[in-house]
C-alpha positions as CSV (number, residue, x, y, z in Angstrom):
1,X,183.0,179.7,276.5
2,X,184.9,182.8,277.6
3,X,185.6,183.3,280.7
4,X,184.6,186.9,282.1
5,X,188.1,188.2,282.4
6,X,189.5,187.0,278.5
7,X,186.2,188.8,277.5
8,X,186.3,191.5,278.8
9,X,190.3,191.4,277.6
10,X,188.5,191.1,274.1
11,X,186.7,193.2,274.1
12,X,188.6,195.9,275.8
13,X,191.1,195.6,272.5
14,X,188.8,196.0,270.1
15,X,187.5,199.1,271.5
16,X,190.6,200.7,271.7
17,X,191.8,199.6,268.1
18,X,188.2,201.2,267.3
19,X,189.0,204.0,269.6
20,X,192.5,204.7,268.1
21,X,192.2,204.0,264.3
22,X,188.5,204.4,263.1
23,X,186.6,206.9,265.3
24,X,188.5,209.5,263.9
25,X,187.0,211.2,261.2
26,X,189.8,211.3,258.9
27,X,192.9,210.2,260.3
28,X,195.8,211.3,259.0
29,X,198.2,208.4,259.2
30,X,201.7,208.1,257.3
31,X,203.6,205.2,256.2
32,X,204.6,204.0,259.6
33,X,200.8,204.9,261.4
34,X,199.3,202.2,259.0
35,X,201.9,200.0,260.0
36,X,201.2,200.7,263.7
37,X,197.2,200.7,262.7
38,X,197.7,197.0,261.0
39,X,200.4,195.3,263.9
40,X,197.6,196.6,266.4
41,X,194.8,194.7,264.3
42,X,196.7,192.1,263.7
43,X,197.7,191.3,267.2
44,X,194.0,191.8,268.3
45,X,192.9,189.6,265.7
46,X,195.3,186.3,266.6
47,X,193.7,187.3,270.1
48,X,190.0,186.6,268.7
49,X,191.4,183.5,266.5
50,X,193.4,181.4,269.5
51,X,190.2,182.6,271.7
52,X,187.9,181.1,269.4
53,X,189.7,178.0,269.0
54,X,189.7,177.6,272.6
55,X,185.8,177.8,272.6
56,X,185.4,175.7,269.7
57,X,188.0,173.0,271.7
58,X,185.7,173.4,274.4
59,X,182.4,172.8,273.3
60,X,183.1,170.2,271.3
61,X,184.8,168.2,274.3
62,X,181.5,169.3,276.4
63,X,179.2,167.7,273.5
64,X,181.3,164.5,273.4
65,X,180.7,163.9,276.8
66,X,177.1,163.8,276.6
């Protein structure tokens, strides 16, 4: 499981991707905006991938104790 702080790390990135990129009604981004728009999404994402892996790690060492 998460621990409070990588969380709220979490989810405190995807609010402010949401925030940047797609609460705006119609966002007028150019070539290098998307680019900016995708790096941000992308880093976010390997954020949510290594943090998932690290639960997935941990539960399964937590279940092959018992």
């Amino acid at each position: 499981m998460l621990s409070k702080s990588k969380n709220r790390q979490l989810f405190g990135s995807l609010k402010d991707y949401h925030r940047q990129y797609l609460k705006k009604t119609n966002p007028d981004l150019d070539e290098s905006g998307t680019r900016l728009m995708i790096n941000s999404f992308s880093q976010a994402k390997k954020l949510l991938i290594r943090w998932t892996e690290l639960f997935v790690k941990q539960s399964n060492l937590m279940t092959s104790k018992k």
